[in-house]
PDB file of the backbone (N, CA, C, O) and the ligand in Angstrom, with CONECT records:
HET     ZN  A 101       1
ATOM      1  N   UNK A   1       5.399  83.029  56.673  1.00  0.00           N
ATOM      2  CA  UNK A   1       4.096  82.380  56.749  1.00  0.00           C
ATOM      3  C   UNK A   1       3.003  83.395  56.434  1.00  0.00           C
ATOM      4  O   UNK A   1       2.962  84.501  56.973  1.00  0.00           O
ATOM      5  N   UNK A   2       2.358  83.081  55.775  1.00  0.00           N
ATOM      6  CA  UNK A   2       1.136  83.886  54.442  1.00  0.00           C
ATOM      7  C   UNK A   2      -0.484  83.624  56.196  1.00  0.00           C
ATOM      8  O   UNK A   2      -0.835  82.616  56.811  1.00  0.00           O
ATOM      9  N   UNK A   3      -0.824  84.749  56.272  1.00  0.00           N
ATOM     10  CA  UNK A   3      -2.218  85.005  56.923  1.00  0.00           C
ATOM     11  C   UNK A   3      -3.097  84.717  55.969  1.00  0.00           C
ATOM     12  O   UNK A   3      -3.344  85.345  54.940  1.00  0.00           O
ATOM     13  N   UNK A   4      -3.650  83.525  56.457  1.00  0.00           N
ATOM     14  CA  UNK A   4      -4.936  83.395  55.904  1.00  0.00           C
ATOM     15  C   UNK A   4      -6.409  84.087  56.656  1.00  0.00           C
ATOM     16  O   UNK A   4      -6.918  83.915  57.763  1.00  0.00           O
ATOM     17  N   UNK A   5      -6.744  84.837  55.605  1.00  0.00           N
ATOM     18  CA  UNK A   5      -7.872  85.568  56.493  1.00  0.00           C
ATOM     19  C   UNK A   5      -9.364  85.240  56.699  1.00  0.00           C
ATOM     20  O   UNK A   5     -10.277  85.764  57.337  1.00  0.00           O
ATOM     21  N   UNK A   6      -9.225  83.996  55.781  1.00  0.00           N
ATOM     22  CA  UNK A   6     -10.424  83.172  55.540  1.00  0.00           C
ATOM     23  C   UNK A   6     -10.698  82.571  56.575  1.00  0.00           C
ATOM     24  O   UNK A   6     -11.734  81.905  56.572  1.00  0.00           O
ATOM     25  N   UNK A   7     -10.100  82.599  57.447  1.00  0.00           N
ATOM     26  CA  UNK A   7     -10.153  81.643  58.874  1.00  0.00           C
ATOM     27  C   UNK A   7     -10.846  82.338  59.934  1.00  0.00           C
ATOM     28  O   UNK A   7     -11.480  81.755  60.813  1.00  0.00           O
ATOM     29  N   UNK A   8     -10.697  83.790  59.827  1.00  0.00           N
ATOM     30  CA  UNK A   8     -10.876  84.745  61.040  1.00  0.00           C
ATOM     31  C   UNK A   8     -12.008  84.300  61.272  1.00  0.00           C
ATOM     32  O   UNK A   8     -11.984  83.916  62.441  1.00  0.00           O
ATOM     33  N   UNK A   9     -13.331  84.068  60.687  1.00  0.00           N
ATOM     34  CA  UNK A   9     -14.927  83.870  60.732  1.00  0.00           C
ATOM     35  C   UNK A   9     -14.987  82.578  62.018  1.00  0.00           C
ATOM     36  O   UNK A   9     -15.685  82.391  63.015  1.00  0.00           O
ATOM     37  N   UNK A  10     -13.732  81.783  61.287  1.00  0.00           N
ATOM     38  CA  UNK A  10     -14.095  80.511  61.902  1.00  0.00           C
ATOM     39  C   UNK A  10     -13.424  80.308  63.392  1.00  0.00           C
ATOM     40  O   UNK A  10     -13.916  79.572  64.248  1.00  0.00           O
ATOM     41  N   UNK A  11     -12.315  81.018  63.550  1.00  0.00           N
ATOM     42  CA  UNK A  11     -11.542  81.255  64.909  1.00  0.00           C
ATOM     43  C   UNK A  11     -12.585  82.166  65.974  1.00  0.00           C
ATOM     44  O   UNK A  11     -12.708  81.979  67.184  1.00  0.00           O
ATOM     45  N   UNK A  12     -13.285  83.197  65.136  1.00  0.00           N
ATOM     46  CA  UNK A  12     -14.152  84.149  65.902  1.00  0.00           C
ATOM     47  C   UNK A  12     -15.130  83.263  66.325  1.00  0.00           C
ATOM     48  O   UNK A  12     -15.249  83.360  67.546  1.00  0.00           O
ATOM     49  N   UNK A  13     -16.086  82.219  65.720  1.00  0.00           N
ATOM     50  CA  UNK A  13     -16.833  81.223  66.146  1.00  0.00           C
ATOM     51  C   UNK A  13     -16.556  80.621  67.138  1.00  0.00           C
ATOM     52  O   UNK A  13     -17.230  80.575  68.167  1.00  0.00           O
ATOM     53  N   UNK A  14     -14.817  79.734  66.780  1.00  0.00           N
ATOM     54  CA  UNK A  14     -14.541  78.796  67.953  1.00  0.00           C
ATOM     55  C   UNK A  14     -14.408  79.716  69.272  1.00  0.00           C
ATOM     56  O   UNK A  14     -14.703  79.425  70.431  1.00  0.00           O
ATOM     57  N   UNK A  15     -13.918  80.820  68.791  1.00  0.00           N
ATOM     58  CA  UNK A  15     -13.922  81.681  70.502  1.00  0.00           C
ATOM     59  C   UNK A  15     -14.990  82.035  71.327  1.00  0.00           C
ATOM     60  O   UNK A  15     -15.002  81.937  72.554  1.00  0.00           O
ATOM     61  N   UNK A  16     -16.014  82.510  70.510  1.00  0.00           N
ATOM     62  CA  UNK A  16     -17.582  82.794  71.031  1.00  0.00           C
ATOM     63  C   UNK A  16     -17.911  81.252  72.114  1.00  0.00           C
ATOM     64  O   UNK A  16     -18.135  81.171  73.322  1.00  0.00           O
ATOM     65  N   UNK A  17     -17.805  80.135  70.986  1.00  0.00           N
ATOM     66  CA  UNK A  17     -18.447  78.557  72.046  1.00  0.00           C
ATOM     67  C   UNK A  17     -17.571  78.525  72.662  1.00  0.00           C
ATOM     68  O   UNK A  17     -17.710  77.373  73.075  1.00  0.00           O
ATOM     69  N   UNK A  18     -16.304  79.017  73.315  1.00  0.00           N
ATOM     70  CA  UNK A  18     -15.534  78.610  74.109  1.00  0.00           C
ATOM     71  C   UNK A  18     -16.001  79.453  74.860  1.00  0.00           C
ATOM     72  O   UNK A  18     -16.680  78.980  75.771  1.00  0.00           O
ATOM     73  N   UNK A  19     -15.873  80.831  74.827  1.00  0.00           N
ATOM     74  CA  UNK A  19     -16.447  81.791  76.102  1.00  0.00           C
ATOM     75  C   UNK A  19     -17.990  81.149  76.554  1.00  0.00           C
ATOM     76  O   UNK A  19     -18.449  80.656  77.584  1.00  0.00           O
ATOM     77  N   UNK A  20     -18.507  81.447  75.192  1.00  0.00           N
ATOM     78  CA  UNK A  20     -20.304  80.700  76.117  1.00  0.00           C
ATOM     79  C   UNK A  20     -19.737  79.582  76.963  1.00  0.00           C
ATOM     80  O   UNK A  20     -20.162  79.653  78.116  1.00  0.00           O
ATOM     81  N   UNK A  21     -18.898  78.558  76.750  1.00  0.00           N
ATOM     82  CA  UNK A  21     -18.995  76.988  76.987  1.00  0.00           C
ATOM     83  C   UNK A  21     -18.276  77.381  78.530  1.00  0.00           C
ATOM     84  O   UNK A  21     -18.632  77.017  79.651  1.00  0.00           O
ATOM     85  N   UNK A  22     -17.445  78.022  78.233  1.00  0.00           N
ATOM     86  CA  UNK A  22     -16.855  78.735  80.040  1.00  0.00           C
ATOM     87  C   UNK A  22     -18.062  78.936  81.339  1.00  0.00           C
ATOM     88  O   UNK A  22     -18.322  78.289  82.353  1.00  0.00           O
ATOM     89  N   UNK A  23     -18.854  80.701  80.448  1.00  0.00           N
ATOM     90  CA  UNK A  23     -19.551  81.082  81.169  1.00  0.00           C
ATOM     91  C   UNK A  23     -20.928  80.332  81.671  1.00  0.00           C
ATOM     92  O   UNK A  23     -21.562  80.682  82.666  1.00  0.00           O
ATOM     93  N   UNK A  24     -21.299  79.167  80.749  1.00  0.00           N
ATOM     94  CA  UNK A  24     -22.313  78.068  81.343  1.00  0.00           C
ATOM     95  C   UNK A  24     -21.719  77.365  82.231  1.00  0.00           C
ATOM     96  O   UNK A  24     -22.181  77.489  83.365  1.00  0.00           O
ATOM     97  N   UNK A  25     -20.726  76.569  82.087  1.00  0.00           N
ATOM     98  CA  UNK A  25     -20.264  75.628  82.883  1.00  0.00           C
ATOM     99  C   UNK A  25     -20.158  76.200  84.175  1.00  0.00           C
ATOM    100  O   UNK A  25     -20.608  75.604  85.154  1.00  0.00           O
ATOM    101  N   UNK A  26     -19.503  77.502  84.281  1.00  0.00           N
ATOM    102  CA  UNK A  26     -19.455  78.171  85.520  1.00  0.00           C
ATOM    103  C   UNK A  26     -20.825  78.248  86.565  1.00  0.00           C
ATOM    104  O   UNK A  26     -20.962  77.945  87.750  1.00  0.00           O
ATOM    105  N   UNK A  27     -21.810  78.831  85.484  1.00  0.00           N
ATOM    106  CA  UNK A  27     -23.138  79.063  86.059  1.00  0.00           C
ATOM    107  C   UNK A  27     -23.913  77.729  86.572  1.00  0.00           C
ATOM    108  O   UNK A  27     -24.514  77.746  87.646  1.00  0.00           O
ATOM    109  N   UNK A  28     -23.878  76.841  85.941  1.00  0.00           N
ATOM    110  CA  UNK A  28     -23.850  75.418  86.750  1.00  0.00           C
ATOM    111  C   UNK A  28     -23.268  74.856  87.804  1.00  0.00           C
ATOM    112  O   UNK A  28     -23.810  74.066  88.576  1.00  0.00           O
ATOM    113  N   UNK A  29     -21.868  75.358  87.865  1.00  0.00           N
ATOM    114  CA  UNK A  29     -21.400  75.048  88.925  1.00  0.00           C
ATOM    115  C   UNK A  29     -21.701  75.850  90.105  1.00  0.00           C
ATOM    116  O   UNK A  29     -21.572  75.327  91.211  1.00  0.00           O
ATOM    117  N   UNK A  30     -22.186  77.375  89.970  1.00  0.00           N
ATOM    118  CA  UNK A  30     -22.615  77.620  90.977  1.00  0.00           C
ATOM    119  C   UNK A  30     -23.851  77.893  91.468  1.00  0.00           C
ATOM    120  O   UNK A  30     -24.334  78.765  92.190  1.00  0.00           O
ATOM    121  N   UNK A  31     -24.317  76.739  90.783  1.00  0.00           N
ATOM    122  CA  UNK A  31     -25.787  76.249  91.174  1.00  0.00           C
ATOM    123  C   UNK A  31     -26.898  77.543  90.851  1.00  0.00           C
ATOM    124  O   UNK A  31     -26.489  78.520  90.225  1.00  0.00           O
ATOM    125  N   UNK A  32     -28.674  77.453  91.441  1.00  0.00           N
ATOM    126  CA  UNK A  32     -29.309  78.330  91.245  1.00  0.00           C
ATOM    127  C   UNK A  32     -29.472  79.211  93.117  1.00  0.00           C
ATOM    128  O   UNK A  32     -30.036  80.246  93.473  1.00  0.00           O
ATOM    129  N   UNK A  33     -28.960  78.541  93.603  1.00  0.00           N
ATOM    130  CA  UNK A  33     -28.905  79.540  94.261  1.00  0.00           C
ATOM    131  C   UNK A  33     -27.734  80.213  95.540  1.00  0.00           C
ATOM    132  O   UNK A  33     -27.319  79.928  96.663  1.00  0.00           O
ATOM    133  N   UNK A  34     -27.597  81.122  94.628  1.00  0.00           N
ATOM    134  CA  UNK A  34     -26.344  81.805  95.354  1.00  0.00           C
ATOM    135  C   UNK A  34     -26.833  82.956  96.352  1.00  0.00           C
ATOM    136  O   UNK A  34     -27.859  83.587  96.099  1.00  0.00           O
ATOM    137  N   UNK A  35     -26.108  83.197  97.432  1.00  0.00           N
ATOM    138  CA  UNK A  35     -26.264  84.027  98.465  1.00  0.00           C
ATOM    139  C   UNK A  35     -25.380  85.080  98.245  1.00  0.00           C
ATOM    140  O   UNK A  35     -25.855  86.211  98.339  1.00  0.00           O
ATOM    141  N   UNK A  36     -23.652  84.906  97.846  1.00  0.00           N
ATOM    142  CA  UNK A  36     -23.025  86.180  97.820  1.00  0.00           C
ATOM    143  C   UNK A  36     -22.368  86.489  96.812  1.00  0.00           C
ATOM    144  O   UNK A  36     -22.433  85.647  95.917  1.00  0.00           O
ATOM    145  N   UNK A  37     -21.670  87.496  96.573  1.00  0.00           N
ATOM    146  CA  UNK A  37     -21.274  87.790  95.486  1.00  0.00           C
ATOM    147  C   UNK A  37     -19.918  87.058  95.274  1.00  0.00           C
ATOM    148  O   UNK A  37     -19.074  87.022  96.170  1.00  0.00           O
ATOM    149  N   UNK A  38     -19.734  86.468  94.043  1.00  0.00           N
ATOM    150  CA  UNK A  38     -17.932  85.893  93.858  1.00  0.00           C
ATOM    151  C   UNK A  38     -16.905  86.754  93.725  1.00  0.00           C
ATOM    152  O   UNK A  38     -15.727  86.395  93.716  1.00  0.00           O
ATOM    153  N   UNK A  39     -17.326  88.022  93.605  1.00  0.00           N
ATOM    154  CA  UNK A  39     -16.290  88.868  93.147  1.00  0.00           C
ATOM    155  C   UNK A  39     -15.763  89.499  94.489  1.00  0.00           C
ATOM    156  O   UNK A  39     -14.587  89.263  94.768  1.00  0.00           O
ATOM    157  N   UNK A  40     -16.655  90.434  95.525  1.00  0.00           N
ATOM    158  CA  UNK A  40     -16.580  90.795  96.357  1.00  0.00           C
ATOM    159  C   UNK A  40     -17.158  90.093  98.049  1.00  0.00           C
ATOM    160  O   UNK A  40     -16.874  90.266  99.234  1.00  0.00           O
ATOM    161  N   UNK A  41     -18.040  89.303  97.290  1.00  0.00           N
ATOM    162  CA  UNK A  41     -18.956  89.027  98.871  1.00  0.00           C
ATOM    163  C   UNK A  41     -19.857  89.429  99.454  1.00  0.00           C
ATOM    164  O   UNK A  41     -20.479  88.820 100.325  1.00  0.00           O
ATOM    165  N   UNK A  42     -20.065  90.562  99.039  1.00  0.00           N
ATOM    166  CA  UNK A  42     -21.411  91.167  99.162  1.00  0.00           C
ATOM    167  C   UNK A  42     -22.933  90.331  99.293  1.00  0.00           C
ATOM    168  O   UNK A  42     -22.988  89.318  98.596  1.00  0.00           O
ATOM    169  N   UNK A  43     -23.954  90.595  99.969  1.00  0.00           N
ATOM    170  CA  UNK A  43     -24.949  89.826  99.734  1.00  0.00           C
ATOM    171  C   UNK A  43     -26.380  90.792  98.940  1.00  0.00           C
ATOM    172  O   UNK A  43     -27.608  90.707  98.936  1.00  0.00           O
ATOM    173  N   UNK A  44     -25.712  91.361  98.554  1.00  0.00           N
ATOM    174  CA  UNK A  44     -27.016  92.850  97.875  1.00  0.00           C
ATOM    175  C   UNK A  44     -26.531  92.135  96.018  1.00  0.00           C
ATOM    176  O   UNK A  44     -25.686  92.365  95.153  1.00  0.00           O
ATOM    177  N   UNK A  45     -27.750  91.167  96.248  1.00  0.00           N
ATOM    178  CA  UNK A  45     -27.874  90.648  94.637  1.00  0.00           C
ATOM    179  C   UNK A  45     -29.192  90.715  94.387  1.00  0.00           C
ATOM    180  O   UNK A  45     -30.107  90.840  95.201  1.00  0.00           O
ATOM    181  N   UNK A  46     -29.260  90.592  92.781  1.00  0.00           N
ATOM    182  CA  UNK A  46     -30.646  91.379  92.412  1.00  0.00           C
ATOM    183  C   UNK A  46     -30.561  90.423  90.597  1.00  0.00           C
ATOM    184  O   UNK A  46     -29.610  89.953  89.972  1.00  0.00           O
ATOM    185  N   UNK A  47     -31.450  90.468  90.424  1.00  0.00           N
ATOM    186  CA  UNK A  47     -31.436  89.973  89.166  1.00  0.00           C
ATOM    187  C   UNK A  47     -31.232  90.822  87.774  1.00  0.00           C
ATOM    188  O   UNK A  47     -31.915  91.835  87.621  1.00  0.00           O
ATOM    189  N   UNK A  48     -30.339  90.438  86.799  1.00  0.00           N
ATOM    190  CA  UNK A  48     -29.765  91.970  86.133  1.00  0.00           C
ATOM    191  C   UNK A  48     -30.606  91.461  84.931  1.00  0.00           C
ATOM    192  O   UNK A  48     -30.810  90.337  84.472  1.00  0.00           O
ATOM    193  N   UNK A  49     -31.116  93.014  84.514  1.00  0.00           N
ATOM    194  CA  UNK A  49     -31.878  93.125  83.332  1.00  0.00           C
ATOM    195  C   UNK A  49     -30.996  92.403  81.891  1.00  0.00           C
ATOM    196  O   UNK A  49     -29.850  92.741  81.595  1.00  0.00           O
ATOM    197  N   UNK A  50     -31.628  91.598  81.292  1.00  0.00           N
ATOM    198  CA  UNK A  50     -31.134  90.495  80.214  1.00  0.00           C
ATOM    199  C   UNK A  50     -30.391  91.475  79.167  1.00  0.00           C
ATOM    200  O   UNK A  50     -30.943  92.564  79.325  1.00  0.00           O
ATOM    201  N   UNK A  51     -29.589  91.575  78.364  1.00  0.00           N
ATOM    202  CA  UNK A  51     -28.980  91.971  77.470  1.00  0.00           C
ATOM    203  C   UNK A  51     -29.358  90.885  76.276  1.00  0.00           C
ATOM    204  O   UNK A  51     -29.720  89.717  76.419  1.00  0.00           O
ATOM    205  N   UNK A  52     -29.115  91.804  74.778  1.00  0.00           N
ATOM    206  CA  UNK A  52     -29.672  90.847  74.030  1.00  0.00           C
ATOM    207  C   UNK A  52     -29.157  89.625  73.715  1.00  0.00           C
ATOM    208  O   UNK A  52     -29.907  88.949  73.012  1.00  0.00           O
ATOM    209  N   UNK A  53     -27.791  88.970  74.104  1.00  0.00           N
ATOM    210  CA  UNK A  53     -27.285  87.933  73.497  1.00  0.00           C
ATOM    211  C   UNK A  53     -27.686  86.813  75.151  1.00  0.00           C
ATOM    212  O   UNK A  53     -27.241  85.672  75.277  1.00  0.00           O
ATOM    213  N   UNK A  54     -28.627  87.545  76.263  1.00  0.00           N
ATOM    214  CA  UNK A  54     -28.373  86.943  77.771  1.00  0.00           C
ATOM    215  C   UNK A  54     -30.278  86.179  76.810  1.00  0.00           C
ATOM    216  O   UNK A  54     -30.501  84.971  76.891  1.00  0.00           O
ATOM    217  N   UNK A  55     -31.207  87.030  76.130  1.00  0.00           N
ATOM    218  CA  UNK A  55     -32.594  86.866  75.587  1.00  0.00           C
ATOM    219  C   UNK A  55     -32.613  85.247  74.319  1.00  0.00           C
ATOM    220  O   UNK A  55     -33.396  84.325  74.092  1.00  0.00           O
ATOM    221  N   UNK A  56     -31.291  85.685  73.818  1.00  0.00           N
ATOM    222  CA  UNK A  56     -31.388  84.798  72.918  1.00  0.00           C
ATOM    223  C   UNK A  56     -30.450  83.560  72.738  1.00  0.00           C
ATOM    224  O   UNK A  56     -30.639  82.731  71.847  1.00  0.00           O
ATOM    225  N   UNK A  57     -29.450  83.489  73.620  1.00  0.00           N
ATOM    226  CA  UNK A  57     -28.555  82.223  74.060  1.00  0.00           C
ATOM    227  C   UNK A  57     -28.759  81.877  75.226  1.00  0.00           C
ATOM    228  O   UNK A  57     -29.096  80.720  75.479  1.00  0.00           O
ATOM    229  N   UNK A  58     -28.580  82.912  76.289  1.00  0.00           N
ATOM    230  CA  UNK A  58     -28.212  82.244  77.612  1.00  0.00           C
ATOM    231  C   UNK A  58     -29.436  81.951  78.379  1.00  0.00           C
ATOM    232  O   UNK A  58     -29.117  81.406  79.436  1.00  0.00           O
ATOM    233  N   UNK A  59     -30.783  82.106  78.259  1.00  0.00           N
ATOM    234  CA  UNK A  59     -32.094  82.392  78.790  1.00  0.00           C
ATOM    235  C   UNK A  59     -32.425  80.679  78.358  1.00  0.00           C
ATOM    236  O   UNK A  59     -32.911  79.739  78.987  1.00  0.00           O
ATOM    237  N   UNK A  60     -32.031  80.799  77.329  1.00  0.00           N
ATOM    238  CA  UNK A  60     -32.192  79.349  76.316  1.00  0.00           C
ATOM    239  C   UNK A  60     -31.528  78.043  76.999  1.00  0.00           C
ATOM    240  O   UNK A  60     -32.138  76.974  76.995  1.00  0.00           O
ATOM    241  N   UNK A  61     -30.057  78.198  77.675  1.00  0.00           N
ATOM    242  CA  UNK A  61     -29.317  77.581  78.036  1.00  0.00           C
ATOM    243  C   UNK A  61     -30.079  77.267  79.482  1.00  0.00           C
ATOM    244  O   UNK A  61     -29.904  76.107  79.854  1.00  0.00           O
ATOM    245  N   UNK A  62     -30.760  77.954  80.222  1.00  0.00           N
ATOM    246  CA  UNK A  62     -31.191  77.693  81.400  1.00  0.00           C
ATOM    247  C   UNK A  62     -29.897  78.211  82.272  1.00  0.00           C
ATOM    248  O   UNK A  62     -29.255  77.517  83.060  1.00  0.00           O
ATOM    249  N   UNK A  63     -29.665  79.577  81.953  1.00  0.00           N
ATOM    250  CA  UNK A  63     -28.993  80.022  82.989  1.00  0.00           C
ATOM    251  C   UNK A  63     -29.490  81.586  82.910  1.00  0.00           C
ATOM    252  O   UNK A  63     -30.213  82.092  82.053  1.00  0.00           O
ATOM    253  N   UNK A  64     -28.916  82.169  84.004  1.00  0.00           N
ATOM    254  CA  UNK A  64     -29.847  83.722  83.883  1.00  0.00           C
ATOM    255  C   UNK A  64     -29.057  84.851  84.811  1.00  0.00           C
ATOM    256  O   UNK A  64     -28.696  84.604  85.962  1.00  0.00           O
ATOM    257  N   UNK A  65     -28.872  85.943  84.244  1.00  0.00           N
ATOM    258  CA  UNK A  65     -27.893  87.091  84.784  1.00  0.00           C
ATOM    259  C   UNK A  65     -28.322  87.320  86.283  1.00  0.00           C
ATOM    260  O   UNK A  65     -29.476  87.210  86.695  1.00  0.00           O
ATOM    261  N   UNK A  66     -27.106  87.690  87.113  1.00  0.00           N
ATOM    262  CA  UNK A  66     -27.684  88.450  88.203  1.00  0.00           C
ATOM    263  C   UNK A  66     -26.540  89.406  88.564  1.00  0.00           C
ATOM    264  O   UNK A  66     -25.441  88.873  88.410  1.00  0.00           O
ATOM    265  N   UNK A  67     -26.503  90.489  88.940  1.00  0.00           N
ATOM    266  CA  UNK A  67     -26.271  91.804  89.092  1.00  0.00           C
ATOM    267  C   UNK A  67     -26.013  91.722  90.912  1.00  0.00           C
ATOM    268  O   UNK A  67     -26.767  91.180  91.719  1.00  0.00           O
ATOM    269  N   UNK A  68     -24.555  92.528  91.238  1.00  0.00           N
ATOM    270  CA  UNK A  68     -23.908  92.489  92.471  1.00  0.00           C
ATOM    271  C   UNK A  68     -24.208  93.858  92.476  1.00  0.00           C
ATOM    272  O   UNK A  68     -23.795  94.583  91.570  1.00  0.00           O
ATOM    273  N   UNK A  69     -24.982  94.348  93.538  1.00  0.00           N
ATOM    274  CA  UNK A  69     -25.171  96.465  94.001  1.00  0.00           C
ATOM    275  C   UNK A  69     -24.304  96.908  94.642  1.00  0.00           C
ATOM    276  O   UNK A  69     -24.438  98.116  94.839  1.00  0.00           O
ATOM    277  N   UNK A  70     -23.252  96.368  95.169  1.00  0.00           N
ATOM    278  CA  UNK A  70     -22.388  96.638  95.888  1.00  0.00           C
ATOM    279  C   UNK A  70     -21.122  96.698  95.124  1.00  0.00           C
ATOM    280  O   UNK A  70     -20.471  97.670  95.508  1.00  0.00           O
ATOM    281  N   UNK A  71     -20.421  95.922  94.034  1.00  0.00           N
ATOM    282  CA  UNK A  71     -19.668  96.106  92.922  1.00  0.00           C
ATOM    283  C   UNK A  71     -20.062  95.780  91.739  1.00  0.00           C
ATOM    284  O   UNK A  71     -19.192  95.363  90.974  1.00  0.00           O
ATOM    285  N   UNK A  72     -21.176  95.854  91.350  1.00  0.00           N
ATOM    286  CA  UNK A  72     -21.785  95.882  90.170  1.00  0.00           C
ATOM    287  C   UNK A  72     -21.135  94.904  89.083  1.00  0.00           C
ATOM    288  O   UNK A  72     -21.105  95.089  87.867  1.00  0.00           O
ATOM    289  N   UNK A  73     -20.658  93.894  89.756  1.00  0.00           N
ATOM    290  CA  UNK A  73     -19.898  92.595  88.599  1.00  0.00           C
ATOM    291  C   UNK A  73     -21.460  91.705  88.710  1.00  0.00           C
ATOM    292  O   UNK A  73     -22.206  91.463  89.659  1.00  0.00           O
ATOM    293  N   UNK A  74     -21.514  91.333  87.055  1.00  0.00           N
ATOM    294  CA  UNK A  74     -22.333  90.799  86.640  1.00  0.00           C
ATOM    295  C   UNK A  74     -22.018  89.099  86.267  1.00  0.00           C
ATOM    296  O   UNK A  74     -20.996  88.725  85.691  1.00  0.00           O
ATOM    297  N   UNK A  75     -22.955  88.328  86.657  1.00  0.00           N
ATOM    298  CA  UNK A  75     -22.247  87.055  86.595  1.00  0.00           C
ATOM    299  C   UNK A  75     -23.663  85.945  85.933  1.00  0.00           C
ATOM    300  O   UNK A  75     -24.685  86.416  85.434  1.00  0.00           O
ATOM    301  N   UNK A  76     -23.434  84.689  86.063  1.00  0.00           N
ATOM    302  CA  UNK A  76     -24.529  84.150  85.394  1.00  0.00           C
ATOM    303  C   UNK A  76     -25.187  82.846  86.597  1.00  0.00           C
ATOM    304  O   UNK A  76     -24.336  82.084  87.055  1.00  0.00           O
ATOM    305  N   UNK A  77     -26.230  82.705  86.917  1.00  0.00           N
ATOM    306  CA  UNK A  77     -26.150  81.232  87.870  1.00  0.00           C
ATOM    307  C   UNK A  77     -27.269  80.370  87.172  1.00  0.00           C
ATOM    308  O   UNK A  77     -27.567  80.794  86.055  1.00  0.00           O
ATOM    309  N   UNK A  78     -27.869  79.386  87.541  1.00  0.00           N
ATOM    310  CA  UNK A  78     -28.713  78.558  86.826  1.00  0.00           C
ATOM    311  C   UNK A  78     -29.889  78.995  87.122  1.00  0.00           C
ATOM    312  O   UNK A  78     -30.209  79.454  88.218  1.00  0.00           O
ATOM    313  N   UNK A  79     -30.834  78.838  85.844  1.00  0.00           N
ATOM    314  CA  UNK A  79     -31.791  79.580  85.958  1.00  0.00           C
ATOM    315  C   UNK A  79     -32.951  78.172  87.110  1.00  0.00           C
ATOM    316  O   UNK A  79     -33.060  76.959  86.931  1.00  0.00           O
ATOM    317  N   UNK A  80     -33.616  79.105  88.232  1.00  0.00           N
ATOM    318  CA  UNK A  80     -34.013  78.212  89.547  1.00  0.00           C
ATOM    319  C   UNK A  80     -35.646  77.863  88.563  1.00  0.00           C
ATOM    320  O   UNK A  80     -36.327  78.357  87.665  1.00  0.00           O
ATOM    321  N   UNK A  81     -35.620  76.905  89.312  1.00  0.00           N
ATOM    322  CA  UNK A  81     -37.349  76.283  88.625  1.00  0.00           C
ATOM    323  C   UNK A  81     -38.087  76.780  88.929  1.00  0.00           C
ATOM    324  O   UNK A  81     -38.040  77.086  90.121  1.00  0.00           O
ATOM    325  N   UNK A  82     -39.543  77.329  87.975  1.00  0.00           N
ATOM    326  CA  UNK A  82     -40.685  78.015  87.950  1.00  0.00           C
ATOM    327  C   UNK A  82     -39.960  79.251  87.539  1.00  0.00           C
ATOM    328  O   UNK A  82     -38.810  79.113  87.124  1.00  0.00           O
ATOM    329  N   UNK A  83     -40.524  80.526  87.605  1.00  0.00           N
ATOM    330  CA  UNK A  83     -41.010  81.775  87.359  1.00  0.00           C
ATOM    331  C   UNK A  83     -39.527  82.820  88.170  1.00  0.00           C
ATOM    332  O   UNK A  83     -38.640  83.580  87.781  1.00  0.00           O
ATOM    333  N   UNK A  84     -39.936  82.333  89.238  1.00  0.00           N
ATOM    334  CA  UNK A  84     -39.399  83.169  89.785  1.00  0.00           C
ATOM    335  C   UNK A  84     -37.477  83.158  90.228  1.00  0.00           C
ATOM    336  O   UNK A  84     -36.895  82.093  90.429  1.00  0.00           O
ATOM    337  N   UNK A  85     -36.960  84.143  90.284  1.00  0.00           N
ATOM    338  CA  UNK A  85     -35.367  83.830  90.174  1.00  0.00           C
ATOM    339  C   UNK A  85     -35.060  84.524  92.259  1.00  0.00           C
ATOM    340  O   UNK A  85     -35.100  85.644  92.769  1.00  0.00           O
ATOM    341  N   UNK A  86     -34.963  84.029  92.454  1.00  0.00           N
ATOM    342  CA  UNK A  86     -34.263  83.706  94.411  1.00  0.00           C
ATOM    343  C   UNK A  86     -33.020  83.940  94.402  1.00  0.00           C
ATOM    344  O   UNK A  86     -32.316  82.968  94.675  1.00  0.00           O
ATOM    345  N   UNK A  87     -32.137  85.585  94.023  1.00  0.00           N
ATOM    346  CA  UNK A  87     -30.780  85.351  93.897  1.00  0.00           C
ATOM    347  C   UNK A  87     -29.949  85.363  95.453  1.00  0.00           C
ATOM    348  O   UNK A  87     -28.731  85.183  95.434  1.00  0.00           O
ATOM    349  N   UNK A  88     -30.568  85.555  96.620  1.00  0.00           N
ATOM    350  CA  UNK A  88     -30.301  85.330  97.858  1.00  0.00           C
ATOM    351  C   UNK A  88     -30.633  83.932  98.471  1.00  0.00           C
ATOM    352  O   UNK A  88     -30.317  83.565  99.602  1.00  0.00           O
ATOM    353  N   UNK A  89     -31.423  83.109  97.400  1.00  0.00           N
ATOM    354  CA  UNK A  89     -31.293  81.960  97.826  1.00  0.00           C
ATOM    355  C   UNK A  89     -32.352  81.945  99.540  1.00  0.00           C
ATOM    356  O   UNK A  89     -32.368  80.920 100.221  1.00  0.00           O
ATOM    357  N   UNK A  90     -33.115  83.197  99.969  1.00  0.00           N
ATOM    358  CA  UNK A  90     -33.895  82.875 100.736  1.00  0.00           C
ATOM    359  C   UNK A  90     -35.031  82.961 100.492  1.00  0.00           C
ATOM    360  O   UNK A  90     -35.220  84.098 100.058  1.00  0.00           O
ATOM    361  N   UNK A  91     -36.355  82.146 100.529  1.00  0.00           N
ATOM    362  CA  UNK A  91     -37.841  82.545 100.177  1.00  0.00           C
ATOM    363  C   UNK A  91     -38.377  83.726 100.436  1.00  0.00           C
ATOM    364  O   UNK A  91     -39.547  83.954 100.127  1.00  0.00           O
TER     365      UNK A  91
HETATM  366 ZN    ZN A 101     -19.935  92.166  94.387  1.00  0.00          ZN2+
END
């Protein structure tokens, strides 16, 4: 069976909307406001400075990075209404 390499462009595409289509769905599901971390549990969350593909897809999508200080896993939750981002979820 002959590799077609003409495809790679288009497999690399379908993989990109599948990861985005993951990492949104996730961030929806865990709503805009989260208290601890999923990875560890921690409650030392902070909002993580945007990276360029977080400026020009995911900001767009209405979801928005936040940053764990305690194990530094970076994750995505829904971006909360108005201005301001509440990643402890307390006022
Ligand atoms: Zn953590």
């Amino acid at each position: 069976m002959r590799f077609h390499y003409r495809y790679v462009p288009l497999g690399a595409v379908i993989l990109a909307l599948i990861v985005w289509a993951c990492i949104v769905v996730a961030a929806f599901r865990r709503g805009s406001r989260v208290s601890v971390c999923p990875s560890c549990g921690s409650d030392r969350l902070r909002p993580s400075w945007p990276k360029a593909i977080d400026r020009y897809v995911m900001l767009r999508c209405g979801i928005t990075p936040i940053r764990c200080e305690a194990c530094l896993f970076r994750f995505y939750i829904r971006k909360p209404a108005g201005n301001s981002i509440r990643a402890r979820g307390v006022p």
